[in-house]
C-alpha positions, -999 to +999 in steps of 0.1 A: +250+103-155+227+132-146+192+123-135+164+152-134+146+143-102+108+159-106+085+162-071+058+178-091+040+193-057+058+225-044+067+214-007+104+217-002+106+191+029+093+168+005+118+174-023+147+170-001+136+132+013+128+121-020+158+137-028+179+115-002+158+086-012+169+089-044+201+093-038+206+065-015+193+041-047+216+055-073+246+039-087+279+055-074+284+081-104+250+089-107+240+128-099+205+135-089+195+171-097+162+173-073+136+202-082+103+213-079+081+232-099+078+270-094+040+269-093+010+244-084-001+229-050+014+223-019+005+187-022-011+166-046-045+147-034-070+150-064-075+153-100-071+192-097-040+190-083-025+167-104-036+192-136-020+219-125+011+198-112+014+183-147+021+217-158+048+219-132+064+190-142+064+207-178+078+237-166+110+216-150+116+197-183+122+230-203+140+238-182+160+213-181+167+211-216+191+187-233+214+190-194+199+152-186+206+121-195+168+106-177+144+117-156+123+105-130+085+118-122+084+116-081+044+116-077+029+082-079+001+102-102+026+101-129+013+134-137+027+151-168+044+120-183+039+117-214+041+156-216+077+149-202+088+126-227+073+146-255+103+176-238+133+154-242+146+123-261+162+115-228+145+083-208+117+100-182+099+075-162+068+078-135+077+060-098+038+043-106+051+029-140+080+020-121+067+000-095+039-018-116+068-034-135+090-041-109+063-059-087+050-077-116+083-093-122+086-106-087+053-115-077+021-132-095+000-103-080+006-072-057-013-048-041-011-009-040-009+010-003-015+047-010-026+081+012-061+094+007-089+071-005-103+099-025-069+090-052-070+052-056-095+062-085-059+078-099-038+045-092-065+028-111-069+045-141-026+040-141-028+007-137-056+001-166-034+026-190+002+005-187-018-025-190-008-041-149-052-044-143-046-081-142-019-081-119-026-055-092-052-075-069-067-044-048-058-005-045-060+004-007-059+044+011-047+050+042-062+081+040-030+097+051-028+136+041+004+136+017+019+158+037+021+143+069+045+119+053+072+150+053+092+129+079+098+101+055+065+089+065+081+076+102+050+092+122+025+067+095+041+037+100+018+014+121-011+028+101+008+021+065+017-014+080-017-022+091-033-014+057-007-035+042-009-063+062-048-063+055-041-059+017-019-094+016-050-110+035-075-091+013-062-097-018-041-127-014-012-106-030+022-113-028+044-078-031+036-045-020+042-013-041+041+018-020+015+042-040+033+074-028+068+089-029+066+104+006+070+063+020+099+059+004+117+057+035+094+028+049+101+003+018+129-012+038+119-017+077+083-026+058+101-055+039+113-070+071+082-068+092+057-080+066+083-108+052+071-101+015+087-072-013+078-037-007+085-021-042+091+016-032+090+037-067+114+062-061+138+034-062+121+015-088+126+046-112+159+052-104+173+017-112+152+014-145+164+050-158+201+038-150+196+008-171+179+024-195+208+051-200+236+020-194+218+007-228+222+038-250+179+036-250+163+069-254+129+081-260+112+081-293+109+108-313+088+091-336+051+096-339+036+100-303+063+114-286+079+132-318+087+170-300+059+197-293+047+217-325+065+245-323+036+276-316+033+308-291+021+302-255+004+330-236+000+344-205+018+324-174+031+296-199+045+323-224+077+309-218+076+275-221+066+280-260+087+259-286 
C-alpha cells in the first residue's frame, strides 16, 4: 500500500525523522511517501500556526489525488483533518486521534507529554472533540520549542522523562501518549525506563491506517465528508479549486 505521510510544518529535518519513524513502524510492503507543505510555518506552536498549516495539509491532499491508499496527519494538532478526509475517500487519520485510541485500549487512563504549555489548550480541545475527556487524566508541556526535537528529540530526553514521570504520579495514569511527532524516537527507550506504555502517534497512525486499508474501509462520502462543492478559489489557493 501507499501511505501519504503529512508533516504539516515546513522543516525538512523534521520530515525526514518522522519520515524514518514511520518507516520503521510500517508493515513490510508498505511505501511511505513523506511531504511537507509548500507554504506555512517553520514549526507549529499556536493556534495561528496550526491555521495556516491546515491549509498546508490541504494543499498536500490535492495533490495527492486518488495516488493513496491512507494518509497520516504528522502534527499532534491534527490540523486540517477533517479538511483531509473531505480530499479523498482514502482512510486519513491525525497521530492525536491515533494515540487517544490506542492508549485507551490499553490503559484505564493516560496522560498527554507535549512541547510548549502555551498548546495543551490544543490537545484539549482534541481530546473533548473524539470524545477521550474521560480518559486522559492530565495534559502536561515541557515547554520544549518544537524544533529542538529535530534530533529525534535525543537532546530533550531527561526533561520529556521527568515530565512523564511526574504525570503518572500526578495523575495516577497508567500509559503515556507522546503529544508531539518530533518524540517519536523516544517512545521506545521511554517505555523501558518508566516501565509503563508510551503510545508514540506516528506509530499509532501508521498501524491503524494499515488495518484500516487491510479491511477494504474507506472514508465516507456520505453527508459530512461527501467531497468539496465544486467552486473557484482565488489568489494563493487558486489552484486547489474543485
Amino acid at each position: 500500500m501507499k501511505l501519504l505521510l503529512i508533516n504539516p510544518n515546513t522543516t525538512a529535518a523534521m520530515t525526514a525523522n518522522i519520515a524514518e519513524a514511520a518507516r520503521a513502524a510500517a508493515s513490510p510492503g508498505t511505501e511511505v511517501l513523506a511531504v511537507q507543505p509548500s507554504f506555512g510555518p517553520a514549526s507549529i506552536e499556536g493556534f495561528f500556526d496550526e491555521a495556516i498549516a491546515a491549509a498546508g495539509v490541504a494543499e498536500q491532499m490535492r495533490l495527492a489525488g486518488d495516488r493513496i491508499d491512507a494518509a497520516v496527519i504528522a502534527c499532534f494538532g491534527d490540523p486540517g483533518l477533517d479538511a483531509a478526509r473531505e480530499a479523498t475517500r482514502a482512510p486519513v487519520l491525525g497521530i492525536a486521534e491515533a494515540a487517544f485510541h490506542i492508549a485507551s485500549m490499553i490503559s484505564t487512563g493516560f496522560s498527554v507529554v507535549t512541547t510548549m504549555t502555551r498548546t495543551c489548550v490544543i490537545a484539549e480541545h482534541l481530546l473533548h472533540k473524539y470524545g477521550f475527556e474521560r480518559r486522559c487524566r492530565g495534559v502536561h508541556g515541557t515547554d520544549i520549542p518544537v524544533l529542538a526535537l529535530e534530533d529525534g528529540g535525543l537532546g530533550s530526553m531527561a526533561q520529556i522523562e521527568d515530565c512523564a514521570r511526574q504525570a503518572l504520579a500526578r495523575d495516577r495514569s497508567g500509559a503515556i501518549v507522546l503529544g508531539c511527532a518530533g518524540m517519536a524516537g523516544l517512545c521506545a527507550a521511554l517505555q523501558q525506563k518508566l516501565g509503563v506504555p508510551v503510545i508514540d502517534g506516528v506509530a499509532a497512525a501508521v498501524q491503524l491506517a494499515q488495518a484500516l486499508h487491510g479491511l477494504g474501509l474507506k472514508t465516507s462520502a456520505v453527508g459530512d465528508y461527501a467531497p468539496p462543492l465544486p467552486k473557484a478559489y482565488t489568489g494563493w489557493a487558486a489552484p486547489l479549486g474543485w
